[in-house]
KENU-90955 format. One record per atom (N, C-alpha, C, CB): residue in one letter; atom name; x, y, z. Coordinates in Angstrom, 2 decimals, m for minus. Glycine has a CB too. Layout:
+--------+-------+---------+---------+---------+
! residu ! atome !      xx !      yy !      zz !
+--------+-------+---------+---------+---------+
!      A !    CA !       X !       Y !       Z !
...
+--------+-------+---------+---------+---------+
This chain:
+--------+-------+---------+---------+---------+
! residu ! atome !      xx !      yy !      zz !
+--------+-------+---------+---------+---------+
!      X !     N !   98.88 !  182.07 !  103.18 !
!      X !    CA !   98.67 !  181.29 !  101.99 !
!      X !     C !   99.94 !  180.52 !  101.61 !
!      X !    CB !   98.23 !  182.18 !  100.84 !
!      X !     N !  100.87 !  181.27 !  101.83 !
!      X !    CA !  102.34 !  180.71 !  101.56 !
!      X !     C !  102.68 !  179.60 !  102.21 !
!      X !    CB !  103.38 !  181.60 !  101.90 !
!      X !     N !  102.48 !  179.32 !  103.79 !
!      X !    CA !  102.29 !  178.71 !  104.58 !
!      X !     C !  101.29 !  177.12 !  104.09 !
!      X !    CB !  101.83 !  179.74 !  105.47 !
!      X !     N !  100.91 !  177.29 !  103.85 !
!      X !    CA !   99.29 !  176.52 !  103.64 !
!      X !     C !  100.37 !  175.81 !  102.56 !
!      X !    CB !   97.38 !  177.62 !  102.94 !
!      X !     N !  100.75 !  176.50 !  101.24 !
!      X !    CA !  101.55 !  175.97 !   99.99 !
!      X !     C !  102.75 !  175.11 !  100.31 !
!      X !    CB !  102.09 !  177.15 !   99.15 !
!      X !     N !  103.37 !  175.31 !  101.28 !
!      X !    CA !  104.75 !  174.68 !  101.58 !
!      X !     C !  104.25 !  173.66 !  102.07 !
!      X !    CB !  105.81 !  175.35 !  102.48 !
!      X !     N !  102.50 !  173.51 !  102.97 !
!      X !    CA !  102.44 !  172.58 !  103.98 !
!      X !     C !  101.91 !  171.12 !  102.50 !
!      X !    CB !  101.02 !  173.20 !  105.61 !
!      X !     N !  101.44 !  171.69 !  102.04 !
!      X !    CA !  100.85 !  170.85 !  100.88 !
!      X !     C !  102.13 !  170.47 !   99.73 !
!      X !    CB !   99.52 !  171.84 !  100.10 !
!      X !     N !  102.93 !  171.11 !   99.79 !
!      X !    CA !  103.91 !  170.51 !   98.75 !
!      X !     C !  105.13 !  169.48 !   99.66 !
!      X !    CB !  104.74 !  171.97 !   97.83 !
!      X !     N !  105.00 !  169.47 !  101.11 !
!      X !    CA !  105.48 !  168.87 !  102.12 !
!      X !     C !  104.68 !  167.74 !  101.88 !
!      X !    CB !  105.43 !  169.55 !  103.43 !
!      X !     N !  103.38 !  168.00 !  102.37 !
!      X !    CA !  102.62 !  166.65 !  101.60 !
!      X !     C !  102.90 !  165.88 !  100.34 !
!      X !    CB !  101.39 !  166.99 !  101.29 !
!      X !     N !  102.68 !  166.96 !   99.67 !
!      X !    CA !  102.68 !  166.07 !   98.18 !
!      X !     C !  104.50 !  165.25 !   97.88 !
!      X !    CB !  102.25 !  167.59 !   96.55 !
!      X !     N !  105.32 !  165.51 !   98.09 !
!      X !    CA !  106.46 !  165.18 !   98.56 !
!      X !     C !  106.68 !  163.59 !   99.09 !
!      X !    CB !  106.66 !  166.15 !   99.55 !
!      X !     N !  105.81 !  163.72 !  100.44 !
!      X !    CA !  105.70 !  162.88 !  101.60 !
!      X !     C !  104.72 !  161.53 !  100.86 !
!      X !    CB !  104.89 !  163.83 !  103.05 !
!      X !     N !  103.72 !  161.52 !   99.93 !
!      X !    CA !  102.73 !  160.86 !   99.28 !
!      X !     C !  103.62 !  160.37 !   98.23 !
!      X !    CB !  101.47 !  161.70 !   98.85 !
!      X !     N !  104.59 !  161.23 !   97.40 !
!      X !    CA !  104.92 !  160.68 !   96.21 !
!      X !     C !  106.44 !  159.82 !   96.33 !
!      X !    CB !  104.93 !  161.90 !   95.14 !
!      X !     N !  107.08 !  160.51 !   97.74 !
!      X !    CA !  108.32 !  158.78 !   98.63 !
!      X !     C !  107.36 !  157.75 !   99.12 !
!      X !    CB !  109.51 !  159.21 !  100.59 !
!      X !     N !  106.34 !  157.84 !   99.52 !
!      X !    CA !  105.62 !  156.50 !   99.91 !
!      X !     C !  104.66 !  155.73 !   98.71 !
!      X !    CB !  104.64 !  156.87 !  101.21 !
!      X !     N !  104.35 !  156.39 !   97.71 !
!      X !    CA !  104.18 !  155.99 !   96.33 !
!      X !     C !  105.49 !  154.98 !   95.98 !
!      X !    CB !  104.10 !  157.41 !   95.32 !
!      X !     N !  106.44 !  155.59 !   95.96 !
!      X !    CA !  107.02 !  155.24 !   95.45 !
!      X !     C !  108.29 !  154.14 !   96.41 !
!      X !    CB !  107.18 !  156.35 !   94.76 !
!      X !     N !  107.88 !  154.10 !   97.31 !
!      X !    CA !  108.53 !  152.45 !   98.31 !
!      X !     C !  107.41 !  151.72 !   98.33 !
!      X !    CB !  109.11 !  152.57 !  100.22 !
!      X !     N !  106.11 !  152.23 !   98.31 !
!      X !    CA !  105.10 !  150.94 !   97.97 !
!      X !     C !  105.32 !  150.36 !   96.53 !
!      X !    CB !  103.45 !  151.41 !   98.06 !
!      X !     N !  105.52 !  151.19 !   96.02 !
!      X !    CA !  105.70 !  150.63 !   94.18 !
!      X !     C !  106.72 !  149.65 !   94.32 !
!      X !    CB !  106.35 !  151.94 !   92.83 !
!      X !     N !  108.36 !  150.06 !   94.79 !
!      X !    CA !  108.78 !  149.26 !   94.99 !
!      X !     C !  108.53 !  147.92 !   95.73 !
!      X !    CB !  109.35 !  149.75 !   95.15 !
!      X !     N !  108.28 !  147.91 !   97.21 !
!      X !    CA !  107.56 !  146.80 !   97.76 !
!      X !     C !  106.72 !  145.82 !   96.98 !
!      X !    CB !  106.79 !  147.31 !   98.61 !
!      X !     N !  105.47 !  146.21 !   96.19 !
!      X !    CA !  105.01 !  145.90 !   95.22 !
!      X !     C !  105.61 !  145.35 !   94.41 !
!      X !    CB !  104.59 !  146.58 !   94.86 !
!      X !     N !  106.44 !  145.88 !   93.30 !
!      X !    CA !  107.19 !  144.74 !   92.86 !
!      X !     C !  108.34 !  143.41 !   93.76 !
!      X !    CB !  107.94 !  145.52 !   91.94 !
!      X !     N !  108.87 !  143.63 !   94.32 !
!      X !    CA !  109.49 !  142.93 !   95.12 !
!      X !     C !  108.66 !  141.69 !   95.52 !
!      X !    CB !  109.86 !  143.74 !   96.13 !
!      X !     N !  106.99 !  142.23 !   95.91 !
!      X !    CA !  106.35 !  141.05 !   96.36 !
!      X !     C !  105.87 !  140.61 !   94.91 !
!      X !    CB !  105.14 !  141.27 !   97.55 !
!      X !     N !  105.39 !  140.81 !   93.87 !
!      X !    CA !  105.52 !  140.29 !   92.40 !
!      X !     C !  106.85 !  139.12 !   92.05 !
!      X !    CB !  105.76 !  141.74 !   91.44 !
!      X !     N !  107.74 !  139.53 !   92.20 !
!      X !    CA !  108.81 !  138.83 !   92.07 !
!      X !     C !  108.94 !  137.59 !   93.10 !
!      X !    CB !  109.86 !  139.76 !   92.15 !
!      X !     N !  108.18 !  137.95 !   94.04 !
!      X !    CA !  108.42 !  136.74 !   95.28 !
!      X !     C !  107.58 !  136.03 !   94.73 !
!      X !    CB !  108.12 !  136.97 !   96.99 !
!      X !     N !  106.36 !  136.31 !   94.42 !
!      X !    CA !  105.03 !  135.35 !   94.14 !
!      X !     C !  105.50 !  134.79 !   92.83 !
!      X !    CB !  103.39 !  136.20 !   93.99 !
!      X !     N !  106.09 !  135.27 !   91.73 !
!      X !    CA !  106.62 !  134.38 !   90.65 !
!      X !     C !  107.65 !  133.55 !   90.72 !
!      X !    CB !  106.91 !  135.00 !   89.71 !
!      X !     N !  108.38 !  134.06 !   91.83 !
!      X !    CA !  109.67 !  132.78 !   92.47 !
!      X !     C !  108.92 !  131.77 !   92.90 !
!      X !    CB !  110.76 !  133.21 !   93.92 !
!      X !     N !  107.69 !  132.16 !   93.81 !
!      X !    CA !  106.89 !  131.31 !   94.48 !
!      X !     C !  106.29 !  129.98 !   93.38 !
!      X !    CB !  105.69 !  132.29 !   95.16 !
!      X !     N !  105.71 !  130.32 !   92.47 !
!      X !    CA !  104.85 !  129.97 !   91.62 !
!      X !     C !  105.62 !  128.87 !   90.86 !
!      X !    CB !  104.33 !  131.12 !   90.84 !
!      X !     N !  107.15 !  129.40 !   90.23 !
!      X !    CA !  108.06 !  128.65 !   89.92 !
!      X !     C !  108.17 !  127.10 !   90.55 !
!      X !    CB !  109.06 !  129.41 !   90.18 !
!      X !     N !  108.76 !  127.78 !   92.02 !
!      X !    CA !  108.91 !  126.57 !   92.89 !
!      X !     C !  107.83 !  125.57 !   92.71 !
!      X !    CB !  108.95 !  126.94 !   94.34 !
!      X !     N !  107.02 !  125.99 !   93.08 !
!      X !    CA !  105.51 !  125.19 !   93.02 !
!      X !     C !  105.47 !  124.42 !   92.23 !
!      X !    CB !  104.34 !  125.85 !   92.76 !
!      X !     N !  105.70 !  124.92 !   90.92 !
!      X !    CA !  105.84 !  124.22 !   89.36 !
!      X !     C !  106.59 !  122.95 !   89.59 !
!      X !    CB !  106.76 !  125.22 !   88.14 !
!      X !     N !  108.35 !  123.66 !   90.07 !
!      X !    CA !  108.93 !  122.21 !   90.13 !
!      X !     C !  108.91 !  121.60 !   91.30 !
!      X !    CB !  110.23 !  122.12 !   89.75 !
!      X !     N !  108.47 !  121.61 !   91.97 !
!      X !    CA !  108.40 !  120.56 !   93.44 !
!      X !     C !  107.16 !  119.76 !   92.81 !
!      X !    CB !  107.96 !  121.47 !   95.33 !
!      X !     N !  106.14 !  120.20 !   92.45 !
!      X !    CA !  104.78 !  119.54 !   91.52 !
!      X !     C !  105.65 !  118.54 !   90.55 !
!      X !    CB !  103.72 !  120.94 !   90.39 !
!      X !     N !  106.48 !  118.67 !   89.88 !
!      X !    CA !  107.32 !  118.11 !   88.62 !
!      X !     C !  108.09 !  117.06 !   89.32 !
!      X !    CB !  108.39 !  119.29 !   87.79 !
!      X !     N !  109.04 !  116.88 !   90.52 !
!      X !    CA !  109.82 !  116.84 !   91.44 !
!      X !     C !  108.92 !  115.60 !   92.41 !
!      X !    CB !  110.11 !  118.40 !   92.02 !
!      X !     N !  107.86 !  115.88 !   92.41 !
!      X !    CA !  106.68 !  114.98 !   93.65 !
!      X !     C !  106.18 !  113.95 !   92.18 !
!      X !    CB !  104.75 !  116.40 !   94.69 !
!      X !     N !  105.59 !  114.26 !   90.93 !
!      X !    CA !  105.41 !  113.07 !   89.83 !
!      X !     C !  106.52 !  112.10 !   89.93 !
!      X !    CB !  105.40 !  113.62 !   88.27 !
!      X !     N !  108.11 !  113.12 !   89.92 !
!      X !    CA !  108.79 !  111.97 !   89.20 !
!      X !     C !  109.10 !  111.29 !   90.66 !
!      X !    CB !  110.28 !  112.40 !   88.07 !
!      X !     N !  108.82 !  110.88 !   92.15 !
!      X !    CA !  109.41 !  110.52 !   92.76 !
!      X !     C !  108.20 !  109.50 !   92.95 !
!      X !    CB !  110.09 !  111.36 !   93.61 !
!      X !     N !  106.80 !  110.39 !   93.18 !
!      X !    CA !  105.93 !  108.84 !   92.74 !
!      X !     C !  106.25 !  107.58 !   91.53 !
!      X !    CB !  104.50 !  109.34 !   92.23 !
!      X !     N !  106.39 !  108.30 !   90.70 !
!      X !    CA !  106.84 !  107.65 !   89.22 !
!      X !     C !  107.98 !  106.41 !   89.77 !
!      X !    CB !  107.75 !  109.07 !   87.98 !
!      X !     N !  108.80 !  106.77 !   90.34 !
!      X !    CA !  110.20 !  105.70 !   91.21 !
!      X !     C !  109.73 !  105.29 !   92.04 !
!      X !    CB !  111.57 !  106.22 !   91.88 !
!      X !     N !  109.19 !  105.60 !   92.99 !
!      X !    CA !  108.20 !  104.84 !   94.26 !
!      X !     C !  107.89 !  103.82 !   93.64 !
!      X !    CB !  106.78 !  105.55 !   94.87 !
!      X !     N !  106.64 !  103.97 !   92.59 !
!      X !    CA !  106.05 !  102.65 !   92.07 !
!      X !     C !  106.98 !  101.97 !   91.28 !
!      X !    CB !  104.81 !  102.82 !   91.24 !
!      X !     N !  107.79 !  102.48 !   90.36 !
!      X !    CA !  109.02 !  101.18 !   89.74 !
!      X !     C !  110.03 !  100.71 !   91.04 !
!      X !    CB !  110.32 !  101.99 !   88.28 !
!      X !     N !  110.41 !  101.12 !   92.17 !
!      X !    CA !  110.81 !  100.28 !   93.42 !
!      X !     C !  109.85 !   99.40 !   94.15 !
!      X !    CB !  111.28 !  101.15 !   94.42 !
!      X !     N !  108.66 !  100.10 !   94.22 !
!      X !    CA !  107.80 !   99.04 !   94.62 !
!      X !     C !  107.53 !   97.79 !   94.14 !
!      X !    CB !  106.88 !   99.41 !   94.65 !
!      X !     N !  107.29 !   98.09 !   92.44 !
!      X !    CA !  106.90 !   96.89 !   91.49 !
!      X !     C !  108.33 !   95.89 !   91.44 !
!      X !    CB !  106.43 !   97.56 !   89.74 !
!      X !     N !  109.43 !   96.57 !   91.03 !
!      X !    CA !  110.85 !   96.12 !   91.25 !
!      X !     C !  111.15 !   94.99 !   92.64 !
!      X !    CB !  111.73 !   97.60 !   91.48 !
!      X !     N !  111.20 !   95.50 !   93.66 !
!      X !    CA !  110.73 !   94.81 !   94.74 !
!      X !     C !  110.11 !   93.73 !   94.88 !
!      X !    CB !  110.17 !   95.36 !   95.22 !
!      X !     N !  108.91 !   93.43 !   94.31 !
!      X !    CA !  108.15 !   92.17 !   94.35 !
!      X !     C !  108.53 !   91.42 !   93.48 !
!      X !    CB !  106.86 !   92.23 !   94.23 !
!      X !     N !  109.20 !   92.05 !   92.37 !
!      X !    CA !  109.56 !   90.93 !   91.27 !
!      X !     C !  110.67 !   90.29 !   91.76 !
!      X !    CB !  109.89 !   91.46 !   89.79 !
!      X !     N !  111.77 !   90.83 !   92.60 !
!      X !    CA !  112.96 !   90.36 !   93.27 !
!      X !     C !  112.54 !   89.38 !   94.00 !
!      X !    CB !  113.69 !   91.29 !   94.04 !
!      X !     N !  111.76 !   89.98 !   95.06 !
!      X !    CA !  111.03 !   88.90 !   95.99 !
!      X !     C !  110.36 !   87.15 !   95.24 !
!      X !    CB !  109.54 !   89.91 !   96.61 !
!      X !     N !  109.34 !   87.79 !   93.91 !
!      X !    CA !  109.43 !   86.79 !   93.56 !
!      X !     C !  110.31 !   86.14 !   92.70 !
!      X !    CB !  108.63 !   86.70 !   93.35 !
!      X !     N !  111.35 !   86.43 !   92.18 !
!      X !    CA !  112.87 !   85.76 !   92.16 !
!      X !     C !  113.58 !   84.69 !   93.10 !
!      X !    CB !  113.73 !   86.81 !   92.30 !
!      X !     N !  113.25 !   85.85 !   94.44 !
!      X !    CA !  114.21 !   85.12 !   95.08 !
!      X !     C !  113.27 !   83.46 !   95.91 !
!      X !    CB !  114.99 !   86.41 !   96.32 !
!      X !     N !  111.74 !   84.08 !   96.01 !
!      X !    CA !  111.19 !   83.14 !   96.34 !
!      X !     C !  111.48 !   81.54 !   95.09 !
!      X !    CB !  109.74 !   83.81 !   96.53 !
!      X !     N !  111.67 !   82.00 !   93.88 !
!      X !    CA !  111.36 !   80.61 !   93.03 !
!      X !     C !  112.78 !   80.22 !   93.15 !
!      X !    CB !  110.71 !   80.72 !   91.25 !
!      X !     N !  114.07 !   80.91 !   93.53 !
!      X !    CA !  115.61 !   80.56 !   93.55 !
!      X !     C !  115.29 !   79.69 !   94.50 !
!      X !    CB !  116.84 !   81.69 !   93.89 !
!      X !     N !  114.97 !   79.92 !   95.92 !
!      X !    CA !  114.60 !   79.29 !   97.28 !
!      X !     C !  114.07 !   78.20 !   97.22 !
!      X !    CB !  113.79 !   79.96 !   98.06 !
!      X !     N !  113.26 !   77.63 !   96.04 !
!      X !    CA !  112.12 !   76.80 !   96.14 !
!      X !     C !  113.20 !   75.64 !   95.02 !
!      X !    CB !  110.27 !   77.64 !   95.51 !
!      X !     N !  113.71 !   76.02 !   94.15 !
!      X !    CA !  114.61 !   75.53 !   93.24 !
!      X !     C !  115.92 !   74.94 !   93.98 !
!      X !    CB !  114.94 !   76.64 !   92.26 !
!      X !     N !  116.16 !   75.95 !   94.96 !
!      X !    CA !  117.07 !   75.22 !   96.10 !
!      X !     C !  116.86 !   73.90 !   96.57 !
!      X !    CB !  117.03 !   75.90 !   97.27 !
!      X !     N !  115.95 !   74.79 !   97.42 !
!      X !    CA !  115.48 !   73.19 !   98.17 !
!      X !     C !  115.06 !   72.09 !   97.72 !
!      X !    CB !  114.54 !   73.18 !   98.92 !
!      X !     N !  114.06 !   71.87 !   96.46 !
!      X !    CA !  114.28 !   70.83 !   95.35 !
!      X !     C !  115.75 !   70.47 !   94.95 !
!      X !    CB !  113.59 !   71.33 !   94.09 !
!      X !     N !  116.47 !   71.38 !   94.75 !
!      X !    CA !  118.21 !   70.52 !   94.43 !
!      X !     C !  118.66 !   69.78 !   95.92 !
!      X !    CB !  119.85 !   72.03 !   93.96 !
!      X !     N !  118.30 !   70.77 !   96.70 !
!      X !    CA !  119.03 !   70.04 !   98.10 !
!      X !     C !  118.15 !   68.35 !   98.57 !
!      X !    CB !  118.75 !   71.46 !   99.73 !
!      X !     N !  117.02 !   68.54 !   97.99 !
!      X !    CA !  115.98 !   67.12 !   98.66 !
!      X !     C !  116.43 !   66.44 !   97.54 !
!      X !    CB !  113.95 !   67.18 !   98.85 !
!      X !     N !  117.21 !   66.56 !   96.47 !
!      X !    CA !  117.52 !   65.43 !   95.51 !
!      X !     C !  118.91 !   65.17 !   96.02 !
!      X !    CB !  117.42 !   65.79 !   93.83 !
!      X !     N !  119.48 !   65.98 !   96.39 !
!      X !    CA !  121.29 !   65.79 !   96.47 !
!      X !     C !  121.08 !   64.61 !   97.82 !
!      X !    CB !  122.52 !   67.76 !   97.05 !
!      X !     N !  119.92 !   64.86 !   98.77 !
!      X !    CA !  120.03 !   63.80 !   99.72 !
!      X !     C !  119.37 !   62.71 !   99.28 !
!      X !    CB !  119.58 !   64.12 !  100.98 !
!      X !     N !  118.23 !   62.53 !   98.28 !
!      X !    CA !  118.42 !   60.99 !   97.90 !
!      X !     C !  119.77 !   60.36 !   97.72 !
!      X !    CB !  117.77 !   60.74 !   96.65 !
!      X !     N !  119.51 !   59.02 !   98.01 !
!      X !    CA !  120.65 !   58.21 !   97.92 !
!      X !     C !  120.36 !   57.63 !   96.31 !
!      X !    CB !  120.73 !   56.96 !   99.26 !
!      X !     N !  121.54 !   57.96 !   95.47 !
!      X !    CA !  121.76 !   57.37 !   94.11 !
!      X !     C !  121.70 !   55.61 !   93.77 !
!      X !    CB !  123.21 !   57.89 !   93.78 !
!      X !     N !  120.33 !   55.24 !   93.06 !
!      X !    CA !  119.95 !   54.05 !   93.24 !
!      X !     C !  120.60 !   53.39 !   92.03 !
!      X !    CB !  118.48 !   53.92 !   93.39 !
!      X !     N !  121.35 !   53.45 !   91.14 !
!      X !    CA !  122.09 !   53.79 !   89.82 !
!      X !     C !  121.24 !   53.16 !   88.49 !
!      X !    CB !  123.72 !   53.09 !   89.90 !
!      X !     N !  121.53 !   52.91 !   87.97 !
!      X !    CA !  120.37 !   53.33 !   86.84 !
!      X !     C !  120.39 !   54.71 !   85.67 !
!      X !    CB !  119.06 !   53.63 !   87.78 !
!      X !     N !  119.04 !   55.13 !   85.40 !
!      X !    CA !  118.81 !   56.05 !   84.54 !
!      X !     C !  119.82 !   57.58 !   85.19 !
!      X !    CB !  117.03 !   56.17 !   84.45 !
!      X !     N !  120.35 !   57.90 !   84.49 !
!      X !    CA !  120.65 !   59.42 !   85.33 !
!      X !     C !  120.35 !   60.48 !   85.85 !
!      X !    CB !  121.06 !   59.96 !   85.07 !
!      X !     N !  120.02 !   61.29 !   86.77 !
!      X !    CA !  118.98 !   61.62 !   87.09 !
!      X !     C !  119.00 !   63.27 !   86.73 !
!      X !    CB !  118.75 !   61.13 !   88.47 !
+--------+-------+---------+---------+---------+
């Protein structure tokens, strides 16, 4: 009977260290999944604001473009007048 008692409190022993590294484990993976969750949060926060700049570089961009297209066009109107020849008269 004595025998039988030691083998069961060997057990109970053996159940309540693996209770208790799963408990731990358990939390550990709790803590990972709320680190996890975090991240998530700001890479989600992190991915808005880079769309958010995407489209003001994009929009930015075309407005330059069309800048530089009406500078270009304003050019070449000054340059096709600078080669008329000055017929004198009104000033031009």
């Amino acid at each position: 009977m004595e025998d039988k008692y030691k083998k069961l409190v060997n057990l109970t022993d053996r159940v309540v260290k693996r209770l208790s590294l799963l408990e731990k484990e358990r939390s550990e993976l709790l803590a990972n999944l709320r680190k996890a969750k975090e991240d998530i949060a700001f890479l989600k926060k992190e991915q808005e604001k880079y769309k958010t700049l995407r489209t003001w570089q994009q929009q930015t961009t075309a407005l330059i473009k069309q800048v530089q297209a009406k500078i270009a066009k304003e050019i070449k109107k000054i340059e096709e007048q600078s080669s008329k020849p000055y017929l004198g008269g009104k000033n031009e």
